[in-house]
N, C-alpha and C positions, 0 to 999 in steps of 0.2 A: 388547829389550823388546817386548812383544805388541802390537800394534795396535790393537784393543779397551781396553786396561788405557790407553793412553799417549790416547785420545780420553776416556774417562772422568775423566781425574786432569785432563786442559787443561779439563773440562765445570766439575770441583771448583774451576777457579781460575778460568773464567769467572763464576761463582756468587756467589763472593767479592769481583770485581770489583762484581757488581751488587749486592751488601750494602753493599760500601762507599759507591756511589753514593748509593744510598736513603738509606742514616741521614747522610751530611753532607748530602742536602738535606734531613731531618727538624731536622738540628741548627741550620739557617740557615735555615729556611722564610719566620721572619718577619726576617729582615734585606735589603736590598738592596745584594749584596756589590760595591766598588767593588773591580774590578781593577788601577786605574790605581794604587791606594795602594801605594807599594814595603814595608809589614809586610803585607798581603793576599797580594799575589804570594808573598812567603815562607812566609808562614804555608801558603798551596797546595803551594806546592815542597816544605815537609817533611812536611806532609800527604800525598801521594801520594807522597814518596818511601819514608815509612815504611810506607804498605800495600805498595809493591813489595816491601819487605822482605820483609813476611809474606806474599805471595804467594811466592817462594822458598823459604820454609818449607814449599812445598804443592808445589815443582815436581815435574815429571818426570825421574830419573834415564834419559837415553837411552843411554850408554854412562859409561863410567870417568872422575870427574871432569866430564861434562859431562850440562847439567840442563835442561832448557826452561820455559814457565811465561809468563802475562800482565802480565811486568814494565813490558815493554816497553808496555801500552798504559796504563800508569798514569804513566809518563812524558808520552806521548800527552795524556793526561786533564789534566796539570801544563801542558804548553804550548797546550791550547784555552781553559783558563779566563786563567792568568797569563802566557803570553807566554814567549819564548823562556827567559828570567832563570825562573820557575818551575822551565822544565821541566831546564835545569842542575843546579836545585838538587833534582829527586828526583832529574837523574843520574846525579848524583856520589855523593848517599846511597849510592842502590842499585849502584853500581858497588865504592863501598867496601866496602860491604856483603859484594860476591859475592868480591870478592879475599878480605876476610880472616874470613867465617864461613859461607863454604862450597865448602870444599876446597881452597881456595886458598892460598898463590900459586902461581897454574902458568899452564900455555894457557892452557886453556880459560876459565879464569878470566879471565883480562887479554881475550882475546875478547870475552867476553860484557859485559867494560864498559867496552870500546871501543863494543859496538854500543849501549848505552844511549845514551852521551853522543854518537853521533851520531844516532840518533834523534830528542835533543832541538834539534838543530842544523839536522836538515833540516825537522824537523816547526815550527820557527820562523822558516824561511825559507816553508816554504808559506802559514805563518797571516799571514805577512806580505806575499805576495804580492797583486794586486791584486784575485784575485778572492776575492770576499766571500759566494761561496754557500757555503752553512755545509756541504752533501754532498757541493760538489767538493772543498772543504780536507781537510774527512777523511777521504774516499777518498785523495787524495793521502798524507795522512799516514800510510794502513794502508799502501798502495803502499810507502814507506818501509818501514815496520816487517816487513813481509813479504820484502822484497828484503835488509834487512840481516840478520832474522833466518836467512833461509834462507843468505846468505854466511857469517855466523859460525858458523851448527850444521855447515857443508860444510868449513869454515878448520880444525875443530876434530878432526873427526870422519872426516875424508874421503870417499869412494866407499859406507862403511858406510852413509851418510847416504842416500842415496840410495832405498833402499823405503821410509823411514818420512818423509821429507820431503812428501810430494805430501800424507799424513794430517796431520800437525803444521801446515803451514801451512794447509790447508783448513781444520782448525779455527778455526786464527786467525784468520780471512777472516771465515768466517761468526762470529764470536765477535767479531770486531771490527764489523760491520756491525750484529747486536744491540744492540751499545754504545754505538754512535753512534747510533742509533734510542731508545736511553733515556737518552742525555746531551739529543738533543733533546726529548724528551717530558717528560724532567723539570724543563728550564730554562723552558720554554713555562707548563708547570705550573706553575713558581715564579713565574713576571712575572703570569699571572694571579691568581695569589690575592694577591697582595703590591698589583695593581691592583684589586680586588673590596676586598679589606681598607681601602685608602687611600680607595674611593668610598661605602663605609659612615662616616666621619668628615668627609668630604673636601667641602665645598661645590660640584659638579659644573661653575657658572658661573664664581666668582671664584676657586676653590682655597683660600679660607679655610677654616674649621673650621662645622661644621656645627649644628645646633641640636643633635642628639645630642651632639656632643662639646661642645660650651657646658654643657652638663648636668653635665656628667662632672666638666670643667674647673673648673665652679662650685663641684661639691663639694671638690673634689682642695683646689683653691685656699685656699677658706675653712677648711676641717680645718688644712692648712698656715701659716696665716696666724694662726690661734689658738694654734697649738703652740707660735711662734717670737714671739708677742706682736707681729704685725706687722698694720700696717692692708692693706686691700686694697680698692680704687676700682673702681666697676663703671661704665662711659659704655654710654647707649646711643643709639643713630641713628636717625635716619627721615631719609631724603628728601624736603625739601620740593615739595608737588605733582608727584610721582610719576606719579599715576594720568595727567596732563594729558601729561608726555611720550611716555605709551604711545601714550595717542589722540591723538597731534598728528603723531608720528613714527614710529608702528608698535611693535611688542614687539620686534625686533633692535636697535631703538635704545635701548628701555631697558633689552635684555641689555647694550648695550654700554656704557651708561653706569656696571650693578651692576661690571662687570669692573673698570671704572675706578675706582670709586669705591674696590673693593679693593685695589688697587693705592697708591692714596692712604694707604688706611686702613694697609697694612703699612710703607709707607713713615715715615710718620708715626710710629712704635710703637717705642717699647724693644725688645731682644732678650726679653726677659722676658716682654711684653705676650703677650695672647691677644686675636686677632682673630678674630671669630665671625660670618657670616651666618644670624640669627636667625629670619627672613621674607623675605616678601618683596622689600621697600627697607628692611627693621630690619637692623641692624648692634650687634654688642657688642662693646665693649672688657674684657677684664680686667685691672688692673691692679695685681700684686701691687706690696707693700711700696710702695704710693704713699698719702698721705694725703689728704684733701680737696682741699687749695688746690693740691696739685700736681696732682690728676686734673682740676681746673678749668682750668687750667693747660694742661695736654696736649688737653683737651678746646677748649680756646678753640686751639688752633694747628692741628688737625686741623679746625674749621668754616672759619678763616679763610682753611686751604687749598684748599680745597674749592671756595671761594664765590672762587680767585682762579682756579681752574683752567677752562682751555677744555674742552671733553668734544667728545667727535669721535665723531660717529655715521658708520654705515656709508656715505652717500652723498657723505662728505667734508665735512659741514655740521656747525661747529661750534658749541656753545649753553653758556649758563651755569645753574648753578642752585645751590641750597645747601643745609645741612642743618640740622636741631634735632639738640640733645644735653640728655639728662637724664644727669645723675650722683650716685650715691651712695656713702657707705665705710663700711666693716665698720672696727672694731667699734660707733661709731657709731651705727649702723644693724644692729639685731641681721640674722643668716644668712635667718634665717624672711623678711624684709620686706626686701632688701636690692633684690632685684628688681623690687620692689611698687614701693619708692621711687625708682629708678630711672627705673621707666616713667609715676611719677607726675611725675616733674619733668620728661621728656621732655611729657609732655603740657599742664603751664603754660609751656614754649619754644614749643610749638604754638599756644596759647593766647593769648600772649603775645607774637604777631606773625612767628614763624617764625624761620629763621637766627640761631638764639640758642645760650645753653647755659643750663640751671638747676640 
């Protein structure tokens, strides 16, 4: 085969490697995929082992029965994201694959997935090794894939191999170096918008849910709550004489107290609940399918916590303080005024001598 023709068909299956890249990160863009979960790892391993497939579909015939192609760094792709247990599992795909749907069973066949499944073996003892720079592992891992693809096409092919190896592998080299340059540029890619994404909802101090998402949640909630003929309890917070620990102790002391008091607040809260930083020291509770006397209820065990817990500022000095709570429930309380009366009952707790609930 020509020289020219066998760099153009590996360019077609580089191409395709990077198609498939892009659209699974278009398909997960907004998820934060955990690799540690064993149907994740799988769901990868047959995920890339089925594009090796169809990359094989696209290889290069270099002599009789034997074929070349970027199977091997979609294996590669299987054990950077899931770990060795991934990349097995496209190796065995594609290894079954080349035995029994193309051309196979012969040599060069059994060759070529021998060299997969050690690929995924050495490429999982690297990812495993200690060093954790993300361009020496995958150099290593090309190193791999270079040294066993050029022994397999030599095992297969003999001495013929020989003028078209130095073009076959340089491809891969540089076609593997490409790819490790957009596996990284796309994962970088993905953690920043997934962190941009979470700092648009995301209360930036305490990690609760922000006044925009209290918004949201509000409506979500209520619509939800009328469909299902369910009540739904709204608490909301202030910090009693807030402004005084600012000036008494500085603004790091009463970031550190907002942290806390979050911390409190989710602690405090059903899985259900939605915990909101509203303002400044205002806090909101939402509390689906809860009724009056149980939001009263929740609400009195969240002040009492509060008003027993030490708070520890940054200089190791610890202070007590407490909070007002207003509460209201839907349907009760129509949707329009639910909020109004919320903060109107907060404000007779205020009123009405602090550290209370109304």
């Amino acid at each position: 085969m020509e020289v020219p023709l066998i760099v153009k068909e590996l360019i077609v299956n580089f191409a395709l490697l990077l198609a498939f890249l892009f659209a699974v990160s278009q398909l997960y863009k907004d998820e934060r995929l955990d690799f540690t979960k064993p149907w994740t790892r799988i769901k990868a391993g047959l995920a890339t082992g089925a594009f090796g497939i169809v990359l094989m579909y696209f290889s290069i015939p270099i002599a009789p029965q034997t074929i070349v192609d970027f199977r091997g760094y979609a294996v590669l792709l299987a054990v950077h994201f899931g770990g060795i247990y991934s990349g097995f599992i496209a190796a065995v795909l594609i290894a079954a694959a080349r035995i029994a749907l193309f051309g196979g069973p012969n040599l060069s066949a059994f060759i070529g997935a021998a060299n997969v499944l050690f690929i995924a073996l050495a490429g999982g003892l690297v990812l495993r090794s200690a060093d954790k720079r993300y361009w020496s592992r995958w150099t290593k891992m090309m190193a791999v894939l270079l040294v066993t693809t050029g022994a397999a096409i030599f095992s297969a092919i003999g001495t013929t191999s020989l003028p078209i190896m130095p073009v076959i592998l340089g491809t891969l080299a540089v076609g593997g170096f490409f790819i490790g340059y957009m596996v990284d540029y796309i994962v970088r890619a993905h953690q920043l918008f997934l962190l941009m994404k979470e700092a648009s909802h995301v209360d930036f101090l305490t990690g609760l849910n922000n006044h925009r998402t209290f918004d949201r949640l509000f409506n979500e909630l209520i619509q939800a709550a009328d469909r299902k003929q369910e009540e739904l309890s709204l608490l909301t917070l202030d910090i009693d004489y807030f402004k005084k620990i600012n000036d008494t102790y500085g603004h790091p002391a009463g970031d550190a107290v907002l942290q806390q008091i979050g911390v409190l607040l989710r602690d405090s809260s059903r899985r259900m609940d939605e915990v909101c930083r509203t303002g400044g020291e205002e806090f909101a509770v939402l509390l689906p399918d809860c009724g009056r006397k149980e939001a009263l209820h929740y609400a009195e065990q969240i002040r009492s916590r509060v008003e027993r817990h030490s708070f520890l500022l940054g200089d190791g000095k610890a202070i007590r303080l407490t909070i007002s709570i207003g509460a209201a429930t839907f349907p009760q309380v129509s949707p329009d005024l639910l909020i109004e009366e919320a903060d109107k009952a907060l404000y007779r707790a205020k009123h009405n001598g602090r550290n209370q609930v109304a």
